[in-house]
N, C-alpha and C positions, 0 to 999 in steps of 0.2 A: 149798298148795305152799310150801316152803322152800329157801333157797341159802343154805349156810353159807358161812362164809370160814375162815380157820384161828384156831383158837385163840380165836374167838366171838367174834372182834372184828367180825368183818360177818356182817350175817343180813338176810333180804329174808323175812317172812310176808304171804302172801297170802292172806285171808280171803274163800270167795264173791265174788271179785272185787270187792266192795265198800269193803274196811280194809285199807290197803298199811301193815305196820312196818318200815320200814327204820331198822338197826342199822350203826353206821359212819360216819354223816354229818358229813361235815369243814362244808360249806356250799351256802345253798341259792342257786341261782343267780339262778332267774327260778322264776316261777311264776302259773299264771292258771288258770279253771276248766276247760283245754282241754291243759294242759300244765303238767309238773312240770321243772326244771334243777338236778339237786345233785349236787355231789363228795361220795364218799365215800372213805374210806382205800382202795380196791380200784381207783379208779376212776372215770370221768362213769353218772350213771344219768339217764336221760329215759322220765318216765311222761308216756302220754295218753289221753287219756278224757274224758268227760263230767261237770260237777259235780265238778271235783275241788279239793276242799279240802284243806287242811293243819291234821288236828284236833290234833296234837299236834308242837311242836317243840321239841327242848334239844339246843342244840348243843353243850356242857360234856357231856351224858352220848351224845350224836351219837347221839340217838334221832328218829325224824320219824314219825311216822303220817300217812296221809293217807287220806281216805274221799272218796267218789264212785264212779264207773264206771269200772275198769279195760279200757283197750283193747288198749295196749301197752307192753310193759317190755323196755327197751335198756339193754344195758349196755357201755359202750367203756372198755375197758384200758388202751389206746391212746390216746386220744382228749385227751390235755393236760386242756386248762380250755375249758370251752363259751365261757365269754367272754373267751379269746383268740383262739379261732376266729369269734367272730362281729367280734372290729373290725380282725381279716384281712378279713374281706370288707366292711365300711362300708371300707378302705380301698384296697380296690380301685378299690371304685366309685368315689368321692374322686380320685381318679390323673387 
């Protein structure tokens, strides 16, 4: 499976669900072997799965690979910066 973006500046290959290449990546947010958090130029993207590691990252060429178990791939337009949205809500609770 493949999502281009325009002009090849963003590209998501999906390999057997196993080898995530994402093209595009500004910065990675969070990351554990249960969950991925990265901006790319398009966008927030959030992978989840099993075993997931990050076999390859440069963010000079905003290339990221990632190998394990793919379960799910989100991708928000919308969605600002993950971690503005997350100490909106540490500040709620805080209140």
């Amino acid at each position: 499976m493949e999502i281009e973006g325009s002009g090849n500046e963003y590209r998501i290959t999906i390999k057997n669900r196993r080898l995530v290449t994402v093209e595009g990546v500004v910065h990675v947010n969070s990351f554990d072997a249960g969950e991925i958090r990265a901006e790319t130029k398009m966008g927030s993207l959030l992978l989840k799965g099993e075993g997931l590691d990050i076999v390859q990252l440069d963010l000079e060429a905003g290339i990221m690979e990632v190998g394990g178990q793919l379960n799910t791939l989100t991708f928000d337009v919308d969605s600002g910066n993950w971690k503005k949205k997350s100490q909106n809500w540490l500040e709620r609770i805080l209140k």
